[in-house]
C-alpha positions as CSV (number, residue, x, y, z in Angstrom):
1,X,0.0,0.0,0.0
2,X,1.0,3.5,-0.8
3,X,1.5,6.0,1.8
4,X,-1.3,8.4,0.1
5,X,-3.6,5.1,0.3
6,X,-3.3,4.5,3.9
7,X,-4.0,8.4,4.4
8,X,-7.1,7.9,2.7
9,X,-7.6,5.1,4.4
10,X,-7.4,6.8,7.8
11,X,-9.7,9.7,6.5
12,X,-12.3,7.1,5.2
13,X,-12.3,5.3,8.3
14,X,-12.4,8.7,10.6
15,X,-15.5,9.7,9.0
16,X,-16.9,6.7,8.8
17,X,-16.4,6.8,12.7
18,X,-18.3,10.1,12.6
19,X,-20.9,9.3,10.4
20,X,-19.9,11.7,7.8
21,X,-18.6,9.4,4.7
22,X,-20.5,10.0,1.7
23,X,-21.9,7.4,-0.3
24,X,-19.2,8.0,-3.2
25,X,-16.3,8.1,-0.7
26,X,-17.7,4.7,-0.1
27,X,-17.4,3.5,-3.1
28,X,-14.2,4.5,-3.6
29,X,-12.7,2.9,-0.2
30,X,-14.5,-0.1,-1.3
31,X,-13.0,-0.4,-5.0
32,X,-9.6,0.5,-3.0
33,X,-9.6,-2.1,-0.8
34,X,-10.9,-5.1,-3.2
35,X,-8.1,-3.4,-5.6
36,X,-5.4,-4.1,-3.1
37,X,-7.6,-8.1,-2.2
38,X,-6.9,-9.2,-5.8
39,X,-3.1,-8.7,-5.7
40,X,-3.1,-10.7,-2.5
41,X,-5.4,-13.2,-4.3
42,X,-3.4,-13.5,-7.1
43,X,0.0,-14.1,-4.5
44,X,-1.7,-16.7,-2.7
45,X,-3.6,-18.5,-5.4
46,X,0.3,-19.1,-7.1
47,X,1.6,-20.0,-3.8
48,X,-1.4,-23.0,-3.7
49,X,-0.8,-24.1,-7.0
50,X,3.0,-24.3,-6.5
51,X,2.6,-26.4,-3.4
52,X,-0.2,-28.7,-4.9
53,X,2.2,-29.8,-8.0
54,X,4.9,-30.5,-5.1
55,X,2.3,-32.4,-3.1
56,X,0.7,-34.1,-6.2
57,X,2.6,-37.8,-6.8
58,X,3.5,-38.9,-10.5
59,X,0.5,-41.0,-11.3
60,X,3.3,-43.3,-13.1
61,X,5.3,-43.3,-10.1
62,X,2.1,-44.7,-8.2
63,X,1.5,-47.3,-10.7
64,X,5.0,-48.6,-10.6
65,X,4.3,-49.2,-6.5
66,X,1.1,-51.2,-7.2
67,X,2.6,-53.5,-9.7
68,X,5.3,-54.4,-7.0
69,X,3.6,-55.5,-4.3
């Protein structure tokens, strides 16, 4: 986050607090916020995908245990 987002941040939330955010301030808290959610999203949805194909056994490899027992 930017430093000139967390100020906003802290002014949206201050008036929020006071009952004095307007409905387009709102909306603009909310498209930041769910802006900054999909980066985050993104990060973690590569992390899970990275650690499923080192979790995920060679189907081969699994075959070639079967036929040896």
């Amino acid at each position: 986050m930017t430093p000139e987002l967390l100020s906003r941040i802290a002014i949206w939330r201050q008036r929020a607090a006071d009952g004095t955010l307007t409905p387009d301030e709102m909306r603009q808290a909310i498209i930041a916020l769910r802006a900054d959610r999909v980066g985050a999203q993104i990060a973690s949805d590569k992390s899970r995908r990275a650690k499923a194909v080192k979790e995920i056994p060679n189907a081969d490899d699994l075959l070639g245990e079967l036929e040896g027992l």
